[in-house]
Structure formats: C-alpha cells, structure tokens
N, C-alpha and C positions, 0 to 999 in steps of 0.2 A: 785266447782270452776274450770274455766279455768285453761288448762294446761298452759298458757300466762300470766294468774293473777299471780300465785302459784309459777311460775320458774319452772324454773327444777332443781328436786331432785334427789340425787343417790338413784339406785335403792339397794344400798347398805346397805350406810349408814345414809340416810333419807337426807341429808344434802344440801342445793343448791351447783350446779356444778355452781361453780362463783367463775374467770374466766372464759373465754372460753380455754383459753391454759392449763386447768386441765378437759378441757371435752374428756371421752374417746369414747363420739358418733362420735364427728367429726374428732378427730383421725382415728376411722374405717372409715368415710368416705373419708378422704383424701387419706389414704390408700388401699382404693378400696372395703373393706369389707360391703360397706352399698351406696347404690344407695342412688341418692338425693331423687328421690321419698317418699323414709324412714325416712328421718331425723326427722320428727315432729312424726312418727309412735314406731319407737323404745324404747331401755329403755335408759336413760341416767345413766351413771357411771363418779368417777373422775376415773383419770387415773390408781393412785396409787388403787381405787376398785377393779380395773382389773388385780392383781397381777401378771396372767402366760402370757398377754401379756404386761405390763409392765415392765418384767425382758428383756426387749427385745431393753429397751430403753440406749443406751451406748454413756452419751454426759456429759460432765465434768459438765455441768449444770444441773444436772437429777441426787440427789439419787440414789443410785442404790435399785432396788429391788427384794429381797432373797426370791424364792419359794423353800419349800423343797417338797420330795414327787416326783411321778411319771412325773409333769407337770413341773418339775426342766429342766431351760435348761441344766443343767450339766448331765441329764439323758435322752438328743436327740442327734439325730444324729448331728454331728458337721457342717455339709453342711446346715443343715437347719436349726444352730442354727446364722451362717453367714448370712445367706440370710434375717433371720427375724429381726438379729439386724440389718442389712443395713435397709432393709424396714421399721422398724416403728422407727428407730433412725432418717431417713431422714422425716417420716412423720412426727413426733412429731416436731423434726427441722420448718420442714412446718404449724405445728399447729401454733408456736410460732411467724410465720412471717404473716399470716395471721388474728390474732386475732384482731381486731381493727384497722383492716389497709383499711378497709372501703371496699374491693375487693367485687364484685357479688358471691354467693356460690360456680357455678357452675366453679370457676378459686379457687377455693382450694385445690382437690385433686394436688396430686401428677402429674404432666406429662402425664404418661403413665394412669394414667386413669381419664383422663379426656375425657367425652361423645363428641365425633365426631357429629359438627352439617351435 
C-alpha cells in the first residue's frame, strides 16, 4: 500500500501521526533539522515518540516531558539546554500555527530557515 493510502504511522508506536501538530517530522523541518526535499523520505514520529527532543518543548500547553538517563536535559550543558528550549519550543509554537492554516510548505519553517529563493 501507498504510503498516501496508509497515513503516516509512528515509526514508534505503529500508530497514525493525526494531527499534523503531534507530527515530529515536521517539527524537525520547521526547525531546520530536515530539508523539504525529505519530508515524504523520512520516518515519521508523534512528538511525545521523540522523548529527548521533546523534553525541549517549554509552553504551558505542552506536557512536559521526563527523560531520565544520559539524554536528560538536566545532565547537558545548561547553554545548550536554553538554546534548544528556545528553538524547538518556538518551533513547536510554529508547528501549532501552521497546521491547517492552509500555508504553502516551504513558509513553515521557522524564519531563519527558510530556503532563500
């Protein structure tokens, strides 16, 4: 079956990523981690699948999520435990505003990286 037929499943938890504002592919691509080229290439995950960069997400509407273990933010450096809640707290932010808002892809990311025609 088409991947189109089928949905997209976490590659987690077997489960359809439905929503789009629980998809952690288009998170990493608003956030720069996945070229659009990729989008239909990659795996898809929900957000909460992605537990060590989902500890990253800090917004009164967002669960928070507990990793214990080396991949703990409480066990990184504090400068790049700032830098990555800003970033995927404001990308997640961005996941939520663009989900069904009818926008073209390529005006998803984040600002700063979005591809310079």
């Amino acid at each position: 079956m088409a991947r189109c037929d089928e949905g997209y499943l976490c590659e987690v938890c077997s489960q359809p990523v439905d929503p789009m504002s629980e998809s952690d592919l288009y998170l990493r691509f608003i956030i720069g981690l996945v070229p659009a080229e990729k989008l239909t290439a990659e795996p898809e995950r929900h957000i909460r699948c992605n537990p060590v960069q989902a500890q990253f997400i800090v917004d009164d509407d967002f669960e928070p999520v507990v990793v214990e273990g080396p991949f703990s933010k409480t066990e990184l450096d504090a400068d790049y435990v700032r830098k990555q809640e800003e970033l995927v707290t404001r990308g997640w932010q961005r996941l939520l505003e663009v989900a069904g808002a009818g926008l073209p892809v390529d005006e998803y990311p984040l600002p700063e990286f979005r591809q310079k025609s």
